[in-house]
C-alpha positions in Angstrom: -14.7 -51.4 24.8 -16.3 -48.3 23.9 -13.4 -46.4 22.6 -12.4 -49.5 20.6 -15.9 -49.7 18.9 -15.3 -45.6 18.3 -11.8 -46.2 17.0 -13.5 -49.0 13.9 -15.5 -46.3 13.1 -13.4 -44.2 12.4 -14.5 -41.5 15.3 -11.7 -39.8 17.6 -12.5 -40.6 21.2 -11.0 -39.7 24.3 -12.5 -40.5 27.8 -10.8 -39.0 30.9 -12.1 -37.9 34.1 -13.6 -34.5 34.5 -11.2 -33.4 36.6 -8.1 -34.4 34.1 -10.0 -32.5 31.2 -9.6 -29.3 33.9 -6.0 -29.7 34.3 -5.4 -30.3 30.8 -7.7 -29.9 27.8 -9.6 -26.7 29.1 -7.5 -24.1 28.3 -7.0 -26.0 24.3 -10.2 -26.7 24.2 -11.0 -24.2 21.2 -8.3 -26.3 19.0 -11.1 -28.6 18.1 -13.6 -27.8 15.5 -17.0 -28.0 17.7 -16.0 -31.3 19.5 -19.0 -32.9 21.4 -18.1 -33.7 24.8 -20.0 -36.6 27.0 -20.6 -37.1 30.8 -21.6 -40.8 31.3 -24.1 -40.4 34.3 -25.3 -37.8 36.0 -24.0 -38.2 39.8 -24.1 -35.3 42.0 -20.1 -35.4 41.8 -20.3 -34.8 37.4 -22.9 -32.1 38.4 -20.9 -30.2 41.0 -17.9 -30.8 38.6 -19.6 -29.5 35.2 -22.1 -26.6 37.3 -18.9 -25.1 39.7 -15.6 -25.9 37.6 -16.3 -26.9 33.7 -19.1 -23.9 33.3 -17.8 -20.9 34.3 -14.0 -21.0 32.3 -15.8 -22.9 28.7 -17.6 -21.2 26.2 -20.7 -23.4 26.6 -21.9 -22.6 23.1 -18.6 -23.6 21.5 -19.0 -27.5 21.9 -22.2 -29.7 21.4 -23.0 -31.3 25.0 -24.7 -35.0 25.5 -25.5 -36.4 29.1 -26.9 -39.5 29.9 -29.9 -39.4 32.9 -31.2 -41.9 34.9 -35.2 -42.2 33.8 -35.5 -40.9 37.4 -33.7 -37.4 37.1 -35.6 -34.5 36.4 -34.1 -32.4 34.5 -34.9 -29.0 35.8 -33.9 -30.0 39.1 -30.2 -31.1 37.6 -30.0 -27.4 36.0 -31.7 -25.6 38.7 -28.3 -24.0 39.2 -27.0 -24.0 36.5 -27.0 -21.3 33.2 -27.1 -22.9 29.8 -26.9 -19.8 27.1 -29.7 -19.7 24.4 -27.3 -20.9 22.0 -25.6 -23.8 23.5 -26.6 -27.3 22.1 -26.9 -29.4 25.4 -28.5 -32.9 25.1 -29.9 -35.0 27.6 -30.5 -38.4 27.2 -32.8 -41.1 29.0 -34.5 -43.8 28.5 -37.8 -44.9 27.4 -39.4 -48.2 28.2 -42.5 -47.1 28.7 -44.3 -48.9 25.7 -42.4 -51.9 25.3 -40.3 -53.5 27.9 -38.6 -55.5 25.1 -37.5 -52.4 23.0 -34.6 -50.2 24.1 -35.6 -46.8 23.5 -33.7 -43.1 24.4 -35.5 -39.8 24.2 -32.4 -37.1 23.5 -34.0 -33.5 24.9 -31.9 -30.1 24.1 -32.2 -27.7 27.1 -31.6 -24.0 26.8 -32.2 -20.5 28.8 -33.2 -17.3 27.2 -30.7 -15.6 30.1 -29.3 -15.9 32.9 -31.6 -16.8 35.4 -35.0 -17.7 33.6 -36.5 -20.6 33.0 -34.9 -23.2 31.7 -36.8 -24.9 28.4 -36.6 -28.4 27.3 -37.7 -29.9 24.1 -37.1 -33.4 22.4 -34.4 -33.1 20.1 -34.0 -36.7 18.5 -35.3 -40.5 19.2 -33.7 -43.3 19.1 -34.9 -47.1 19.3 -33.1 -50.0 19.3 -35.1 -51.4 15.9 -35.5 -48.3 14.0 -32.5 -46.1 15.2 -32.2 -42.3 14.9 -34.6 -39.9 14.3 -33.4 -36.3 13.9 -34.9 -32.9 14.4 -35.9 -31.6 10.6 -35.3 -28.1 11.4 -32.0 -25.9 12.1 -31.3 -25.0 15.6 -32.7 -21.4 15.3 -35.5 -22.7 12.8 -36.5 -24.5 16.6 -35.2 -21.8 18.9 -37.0 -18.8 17.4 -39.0 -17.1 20.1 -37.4 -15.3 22.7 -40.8 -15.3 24.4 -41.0 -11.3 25.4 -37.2 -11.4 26.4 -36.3 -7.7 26.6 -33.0 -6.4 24.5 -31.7 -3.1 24.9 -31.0 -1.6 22.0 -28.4 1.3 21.9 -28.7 3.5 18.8 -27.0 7.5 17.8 -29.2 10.5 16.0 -27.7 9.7 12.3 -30.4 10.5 10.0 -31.7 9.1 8.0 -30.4 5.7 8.8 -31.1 6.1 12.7 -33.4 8.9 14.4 -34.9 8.2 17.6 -38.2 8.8 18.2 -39.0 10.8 21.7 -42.1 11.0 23.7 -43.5 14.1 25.4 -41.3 13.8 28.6 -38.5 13.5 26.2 -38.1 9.4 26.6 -36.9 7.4 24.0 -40.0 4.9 22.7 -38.7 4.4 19.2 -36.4 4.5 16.5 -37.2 4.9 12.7 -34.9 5.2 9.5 -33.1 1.8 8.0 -32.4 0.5 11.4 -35.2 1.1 12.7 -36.9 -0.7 10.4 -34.7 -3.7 10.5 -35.1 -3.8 14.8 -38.6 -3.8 14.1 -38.5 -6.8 11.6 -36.1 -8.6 14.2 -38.2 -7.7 17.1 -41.3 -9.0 14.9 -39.2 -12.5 14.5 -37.9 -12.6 17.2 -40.8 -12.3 19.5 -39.0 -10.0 21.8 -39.2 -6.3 23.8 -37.3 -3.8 22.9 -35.6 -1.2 25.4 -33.9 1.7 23.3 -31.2 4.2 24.6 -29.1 6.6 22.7 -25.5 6.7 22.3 -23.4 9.9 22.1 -21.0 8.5 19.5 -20.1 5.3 17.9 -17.0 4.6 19.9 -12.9 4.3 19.2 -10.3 2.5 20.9 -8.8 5.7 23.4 -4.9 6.0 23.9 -5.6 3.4 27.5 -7.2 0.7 25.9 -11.0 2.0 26.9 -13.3 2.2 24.5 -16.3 5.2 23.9 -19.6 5.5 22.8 -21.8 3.0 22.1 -19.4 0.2 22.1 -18.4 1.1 25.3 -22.3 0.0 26.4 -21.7 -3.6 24.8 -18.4 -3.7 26.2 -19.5 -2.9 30.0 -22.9 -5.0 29.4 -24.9 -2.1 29.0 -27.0 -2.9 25.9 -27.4 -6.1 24.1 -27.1 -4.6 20.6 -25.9 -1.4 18.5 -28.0 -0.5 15.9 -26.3 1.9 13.4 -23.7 2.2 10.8 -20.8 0.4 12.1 -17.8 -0.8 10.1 -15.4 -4.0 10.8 -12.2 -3.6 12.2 -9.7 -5.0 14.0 -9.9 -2.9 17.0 -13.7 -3.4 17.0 -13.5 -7.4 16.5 -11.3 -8.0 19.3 -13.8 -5.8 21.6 -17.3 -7.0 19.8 -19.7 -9.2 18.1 -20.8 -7.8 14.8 -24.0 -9.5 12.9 -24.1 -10.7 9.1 -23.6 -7.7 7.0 -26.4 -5.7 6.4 -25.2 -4.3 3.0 -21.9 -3.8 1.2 -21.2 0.1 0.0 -17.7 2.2 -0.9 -15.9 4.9 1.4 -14.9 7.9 -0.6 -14.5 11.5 0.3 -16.8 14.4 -1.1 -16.4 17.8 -1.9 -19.1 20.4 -3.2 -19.2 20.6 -6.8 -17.7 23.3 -9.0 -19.8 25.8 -10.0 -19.3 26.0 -13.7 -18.5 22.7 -16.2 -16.2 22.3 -18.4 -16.6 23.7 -21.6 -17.0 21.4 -24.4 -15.5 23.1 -27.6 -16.9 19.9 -29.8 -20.4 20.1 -28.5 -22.1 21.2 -31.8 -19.8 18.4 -33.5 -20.0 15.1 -31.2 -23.5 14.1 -32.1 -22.4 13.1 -35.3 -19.3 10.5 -35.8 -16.7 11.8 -38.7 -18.4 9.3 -41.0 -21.5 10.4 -40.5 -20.6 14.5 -41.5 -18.3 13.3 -44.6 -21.3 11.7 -45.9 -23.7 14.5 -45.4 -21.1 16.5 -47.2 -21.2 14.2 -50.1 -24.7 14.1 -50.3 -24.9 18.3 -50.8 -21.9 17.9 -53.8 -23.6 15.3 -55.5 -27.3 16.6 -55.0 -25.8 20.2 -55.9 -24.1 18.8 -58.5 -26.9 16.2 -60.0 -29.4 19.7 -59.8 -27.1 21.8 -61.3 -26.5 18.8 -64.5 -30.3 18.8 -64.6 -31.2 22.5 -64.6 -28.4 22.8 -67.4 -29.6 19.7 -69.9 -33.3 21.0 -69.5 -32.4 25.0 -70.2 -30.1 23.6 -73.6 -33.3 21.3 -74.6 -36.0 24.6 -73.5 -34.1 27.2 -75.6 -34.0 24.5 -78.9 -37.6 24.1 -79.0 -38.0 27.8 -77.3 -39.9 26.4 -74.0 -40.1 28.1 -70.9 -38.4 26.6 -68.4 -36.1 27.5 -64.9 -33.7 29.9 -64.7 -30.4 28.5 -64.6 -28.2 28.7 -61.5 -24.6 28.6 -60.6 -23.0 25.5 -59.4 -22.3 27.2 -55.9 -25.9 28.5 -55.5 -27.0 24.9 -55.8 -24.9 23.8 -53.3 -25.8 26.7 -51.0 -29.3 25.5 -52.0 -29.1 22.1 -50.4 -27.2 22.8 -47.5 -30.4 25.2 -46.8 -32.5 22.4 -47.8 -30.7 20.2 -45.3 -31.0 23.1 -42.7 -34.7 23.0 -42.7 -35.0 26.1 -45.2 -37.2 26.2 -48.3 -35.8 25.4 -52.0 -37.7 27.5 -54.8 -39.8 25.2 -56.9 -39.3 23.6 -60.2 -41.3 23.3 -63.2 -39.2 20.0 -63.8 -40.3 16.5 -61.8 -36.7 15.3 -61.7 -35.8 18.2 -60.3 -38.9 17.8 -57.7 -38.0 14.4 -57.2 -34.8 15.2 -56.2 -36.3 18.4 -54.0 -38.3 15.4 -52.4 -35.2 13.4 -51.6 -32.8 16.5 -50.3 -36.0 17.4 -48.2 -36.9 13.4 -46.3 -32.8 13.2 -45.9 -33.0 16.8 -43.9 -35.5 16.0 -41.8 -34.3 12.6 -40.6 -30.6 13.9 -40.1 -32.3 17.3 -38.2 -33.8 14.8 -35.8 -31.1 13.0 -34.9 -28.9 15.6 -34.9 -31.0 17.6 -32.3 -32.1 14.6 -30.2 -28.2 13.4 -29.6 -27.0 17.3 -29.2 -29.5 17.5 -26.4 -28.2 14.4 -24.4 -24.4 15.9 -25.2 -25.9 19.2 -23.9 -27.1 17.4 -20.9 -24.9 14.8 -19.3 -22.5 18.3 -17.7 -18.9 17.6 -17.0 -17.4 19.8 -14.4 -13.7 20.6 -13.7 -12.7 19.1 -10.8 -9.6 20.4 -8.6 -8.7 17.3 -7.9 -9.8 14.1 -8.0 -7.7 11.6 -5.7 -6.7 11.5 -2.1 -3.0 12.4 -3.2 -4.6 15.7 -5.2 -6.5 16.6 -1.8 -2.6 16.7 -0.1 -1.1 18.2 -2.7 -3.5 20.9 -3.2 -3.4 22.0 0.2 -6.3 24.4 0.6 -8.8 22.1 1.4 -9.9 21.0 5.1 -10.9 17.5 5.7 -13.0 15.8 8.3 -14.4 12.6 9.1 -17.2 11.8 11.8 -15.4 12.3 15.2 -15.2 9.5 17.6 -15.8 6.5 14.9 -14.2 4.1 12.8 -13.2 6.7 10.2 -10.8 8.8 12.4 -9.4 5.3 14.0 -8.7 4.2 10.4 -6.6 7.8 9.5 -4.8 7.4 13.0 -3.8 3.5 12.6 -3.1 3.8 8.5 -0.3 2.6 7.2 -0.7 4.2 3.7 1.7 7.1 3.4 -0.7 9.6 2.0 -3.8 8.6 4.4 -0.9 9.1 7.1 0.2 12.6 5.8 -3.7 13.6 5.1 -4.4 13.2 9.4 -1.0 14.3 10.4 -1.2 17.7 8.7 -4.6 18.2 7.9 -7.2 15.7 10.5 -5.6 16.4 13.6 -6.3 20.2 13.0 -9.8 20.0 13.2 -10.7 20.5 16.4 -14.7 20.0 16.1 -15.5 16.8 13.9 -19.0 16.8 13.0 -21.1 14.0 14.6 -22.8 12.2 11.9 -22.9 12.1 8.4 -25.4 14.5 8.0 -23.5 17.3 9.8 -20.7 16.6 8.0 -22.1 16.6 4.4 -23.9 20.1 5.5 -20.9 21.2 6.5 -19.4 20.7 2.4 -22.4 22.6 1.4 -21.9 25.7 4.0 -18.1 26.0 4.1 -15.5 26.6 1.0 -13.1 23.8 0.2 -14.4 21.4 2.8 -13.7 18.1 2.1 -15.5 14.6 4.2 -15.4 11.1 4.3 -18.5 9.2 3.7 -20.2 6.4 2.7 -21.4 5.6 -1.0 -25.2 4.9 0.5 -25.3 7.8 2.4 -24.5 10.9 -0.2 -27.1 8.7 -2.1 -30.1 9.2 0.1 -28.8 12.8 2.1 -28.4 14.4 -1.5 -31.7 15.7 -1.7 -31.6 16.8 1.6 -28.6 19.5 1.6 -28.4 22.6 -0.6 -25.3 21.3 -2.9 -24.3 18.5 -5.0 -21.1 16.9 -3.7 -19.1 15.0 -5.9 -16.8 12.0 -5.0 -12.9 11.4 -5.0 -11.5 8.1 -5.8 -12.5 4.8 -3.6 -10.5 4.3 -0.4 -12.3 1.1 0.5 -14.6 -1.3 -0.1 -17.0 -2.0 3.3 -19.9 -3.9 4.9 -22.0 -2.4 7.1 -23.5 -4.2 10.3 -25.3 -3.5 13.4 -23.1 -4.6 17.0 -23.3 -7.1 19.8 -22.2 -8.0 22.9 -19.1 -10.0 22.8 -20.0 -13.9 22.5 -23.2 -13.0 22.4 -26.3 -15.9 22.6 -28.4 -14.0 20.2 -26.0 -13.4 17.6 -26.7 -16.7 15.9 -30.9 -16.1 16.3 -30.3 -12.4 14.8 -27.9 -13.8 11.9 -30.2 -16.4 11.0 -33.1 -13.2 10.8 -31.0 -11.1 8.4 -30.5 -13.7 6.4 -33.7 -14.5 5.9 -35.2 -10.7 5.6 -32.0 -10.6 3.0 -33.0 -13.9 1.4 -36.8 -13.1 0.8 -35.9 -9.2 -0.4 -37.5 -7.4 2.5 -34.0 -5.7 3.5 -33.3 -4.9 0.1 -37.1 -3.3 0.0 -36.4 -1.5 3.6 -32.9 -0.3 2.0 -34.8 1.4 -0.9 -37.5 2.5 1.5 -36.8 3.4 4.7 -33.4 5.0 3.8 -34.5 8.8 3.0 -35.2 11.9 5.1 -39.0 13.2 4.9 -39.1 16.9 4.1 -36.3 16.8 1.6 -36.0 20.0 -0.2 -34.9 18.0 -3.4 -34.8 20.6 -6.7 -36.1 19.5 -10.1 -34.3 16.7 -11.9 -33.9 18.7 -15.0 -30.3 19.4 -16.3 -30.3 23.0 -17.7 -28.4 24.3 -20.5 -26.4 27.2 -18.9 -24.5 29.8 -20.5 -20.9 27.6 -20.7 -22.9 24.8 -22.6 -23.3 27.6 -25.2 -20.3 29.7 -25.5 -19.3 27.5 -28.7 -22.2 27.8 -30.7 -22.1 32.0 -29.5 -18.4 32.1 -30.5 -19.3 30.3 -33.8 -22.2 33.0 -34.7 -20.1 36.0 -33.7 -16.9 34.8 -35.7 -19.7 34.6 -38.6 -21.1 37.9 -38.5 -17.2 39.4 -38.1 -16.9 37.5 -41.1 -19.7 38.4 -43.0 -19.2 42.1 -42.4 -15.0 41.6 -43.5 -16.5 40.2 -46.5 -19.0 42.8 -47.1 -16.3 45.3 -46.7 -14.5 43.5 -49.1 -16.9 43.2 -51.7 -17.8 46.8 -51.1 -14.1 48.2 -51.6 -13.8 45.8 -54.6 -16.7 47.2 -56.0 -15.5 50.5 -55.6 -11.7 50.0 -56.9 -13.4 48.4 -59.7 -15.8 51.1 -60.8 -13.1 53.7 -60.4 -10.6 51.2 -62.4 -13.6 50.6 -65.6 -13.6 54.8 -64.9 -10.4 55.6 -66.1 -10.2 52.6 -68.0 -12.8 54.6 -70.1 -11.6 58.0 -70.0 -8.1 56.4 -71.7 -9.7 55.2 -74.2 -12.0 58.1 -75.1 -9.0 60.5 -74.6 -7.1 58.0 -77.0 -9.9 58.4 -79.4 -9.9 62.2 -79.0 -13.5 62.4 -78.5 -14.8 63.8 -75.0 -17.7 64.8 -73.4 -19.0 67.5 -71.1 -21.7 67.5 -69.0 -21.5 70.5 -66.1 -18.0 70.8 -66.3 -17.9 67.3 -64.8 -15.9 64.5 -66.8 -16.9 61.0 -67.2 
């Protein structure tokens, strides 16, 4: 009958002994989405069955549980032997007459341990009557299980600064841990309502050539710790070993290199600021302000030397256009007697000042924003140019990522290059020192990390192409009961902004020797303008020369031009024997 009432509503049921669930649903039972399996009653034989054989081979978390208890079984005595996880959903059900005899009533309680072997808590979950029905819970099942009550986790961390550093005591015992994830334990610890135990980690742990694992995963994998705080990446290895929490953040894995020492050298500098449209019209504005001051000067000396005025001297054409450009230059024009003239003067003058102001202000942002020549700027120019060494943080997810690769040149990169470096710095910091200290070192890192360890080496490193996109989380135990009380945390620190705040606080190194933010103008940024200014002095000088040696052929040409014709004219004339 009850399966039939199931079946009209549309509700897959199955009822089958305990015993023929064992034999033949246990080992499937993860094909069904989060099914919610019922014991009837709760005779000793369903407890010895569900406490000796159902328990220890199920993931209790996995299904939802509901039994039904007599109003006279406790329900700490039924459990006394028997571990429900922190996150399993068990529901017990009894009844409730109580009140009203006439009113069939049932009180659902959820029943839960922190851990193995404390004490087992009990809450109403729902209540259900006969005349009103169901009455749910209005919060989550971590909105209701969100106090660990002083439960002690230990929390397994490495020395990566600034993200991780472990704070010692005098006896040199770990009591703390500060940086990003120290920051975030706190917060959990806070919500949580919990104790923390720290202990430090060599290295982060990769899969070894047997199938053991190192490091700090190693501690979740033998039960060790309860969580890995630190920079760990997802991969396949890693899920098949561990729990990982909600990501943390999201960043990109490149590799860096120290940056050249000189930029390249930008031949257009002194001509960028300014689009092509922009200098063709200054260039028309100095021929037809040359031109309209040269048309003036010329009507007003015909109309002065009619009615014999004084007026300005006249000037060439090609002195009035060297005029403006001065003008335009921020150089001086000599005065007029004439206010057309002056009110052109005026004009030449506002137009000079504005374009000398923008002209300076974008050359200075041109002059600033540096471009340096790279050697290379993929992972397949790193191979091909050969005289670089590469290196990756040893005993992490980045050297198990090179060895397992697929990708021909990632493959050829550890083959030839990875495989010969024999001491692999330990964290991130070490390695981004180590591009500082060595020539034509190359390292993988993480997008976050150069961002907040710049200012604390004595180089700027610059980054190759992306390899990958990655989220960063902290680790668990595997099937872990905390991991859904931690998630719902993170989201929660994520969802109100305080991770993002810790991210932007929390992730620097104190003491950072960072150098002025001020981009200098070095000797490359000027070789141009230098270039330009010698070329013009060679020239002027050329064209002095020039001018010189025509004035000198000419004077001795007009010479003998003039003895001809005096010696044509017979006429001659001494003066100390010398002839001219």
């Amino acid at each position: 009958m009850l399966q039939e009432y199931f079946s009209k509503k549309y509700i897959r049921t199955t009822i089958m002994e305990i015993s023929t669930f064992i034999a033949r649903v246990i080992a499937d039972y993860y094909h069904i989405k989060r099914p919610l399996l019922v014991f009837l009653d709760d005779s000793d034989d369903v407890k010895y069955q569900f406490g000796n054989l159902v328990a220890p081979l199920v993931d209790l978390a996995y299904p939802n549980w509901l039994i039904f208890f007599r109003e006279e079984t406790e329900i700490e005595n039924f459990f006394n032997d028997i571990y429900i996880p922190f996150d399993c959903t068990f529901m017990i059900s009894k009844t409730n007459n109580q009140n009203n005899e006439t009113i069939n009533a049932e009180i659902i309680w959820e029943a839960y341990q922190i851990d193995r072997g404390k004490e087992l808590r009990s809450r109403i979950f729902a209540e259900w009557n006969s005349e009103t029905g169901i009455q749910l819970p209005k919060y989550s099942l971590y909105q209701r299980r969100n106090n660990l009550y002083g439960h002690q986790l230990r929390v397994t961390s490495i020395e990566d600064p600034p993200s991780s550093i472990l704070i010692r005591n005098e006896v040199n015992e770990i009591i703390g841990l500060k940086g990003f994830f120290g920051g975030v334990i706190d917060l959990l610890k806070e919500g949580m309502n919990c104790t923390i135990k720290y202990q430090l980690a060599n290295e982060w742990g990769y899969l070894t050539a047997n199938g053991t694992w190192t490091g700090g995963i190693s501690s979740l994998i033998d039960k060790n710790s309860d969580i890995f705080a630190g920079e760990l990446v997802m991969t396949t290895d890693r899920l098949n070993a561990i729990t990982f929490t909600t990501p943390l953040y999201s960043t990109k894995c490149r590799t860096y290199i120290k940056r050249p020492s000189t930029s390249a050298l930008k031949w257009d500098a002194y001509a960028i600021p300014f689009a092509g449209g922009i200098w063709s019209a200054i260039g028309i504005i100095i021929f037809v302000t040359g031109g309209v001051m040269s048309g003036m000067k010329s009507f007003t000396s015909i109309f002065q030397r009619s009615n014999n005025m004084i007026g300005d001297e006249p000037v060439s054409f090609l002195n009035t256009i060297f005029t403006v450009f001065g003008a335009l230059c921020s150089q001086g024009i000599a005065s007029s007697l004439h206010d057309p003239i002056r009110i052109v003067h005026i004009s030449i003058h506002v137009t000079g000042v504005v374009l000398m102001a923008a002209y300076s202000a974008a050359l200075i942002s041109s002059l600033a924003v540096k471009t340096f020549v790279m050697p290379f700027t993929t992972m397949e120019g790193l191979v091909k140019d050969g005289t670089y060494r590469f290196g990756v943080v040893g005993a992490s997810a980045d050297y198990t990522f090179f060895r397992n690769t697929s990708d021909e040149v990632m493959s050829v990169l550890f083959e030839k290059v990875l495989v010969k470096e024999k001491n692999l710095p330990m964290n991130y910091f070490e390695g981004l020192t180590r591009v500082c200290n060595e020539d034509k070192y190359a390292f993988m890192t993480l997008d976050n990390v150069v961002s907040q360890l710049q200012s604390s080496i004595n180089c700027v490193v610059m980054p190759l192409n992306v390899i990958s996109q990655t989220s960063i989380s902290m680790a668990l135990q595997l099937h872990s009961p905390y991991r859904g009380l931690i998630d719902n945390n993170i989201l929660l620190l994520r969802d109100s902004g305080i991770l993002q705040r810790l991210l932007n606080a929390r992730w620097a190194l104190t003491g950072d020797n960072a150098e002025s933010t001020w981009s200098t103008v070095e000797i490359t940024d000027i070789v141009p303008l230098i270039i330009v200014l010698i070329g013009g002095i060679c020239m002027s000088f050329i064209l002095l020369a020039s001018e010189r040696l025509f004035y000198i052929k000419s004077k001795k040409f007009k010479r003998k031009k003039l003895i001809k014709r005096l010696i044509t004219n017979g006429k001659f004339l001494m003066r100390d024997k010398i002839l001219y």
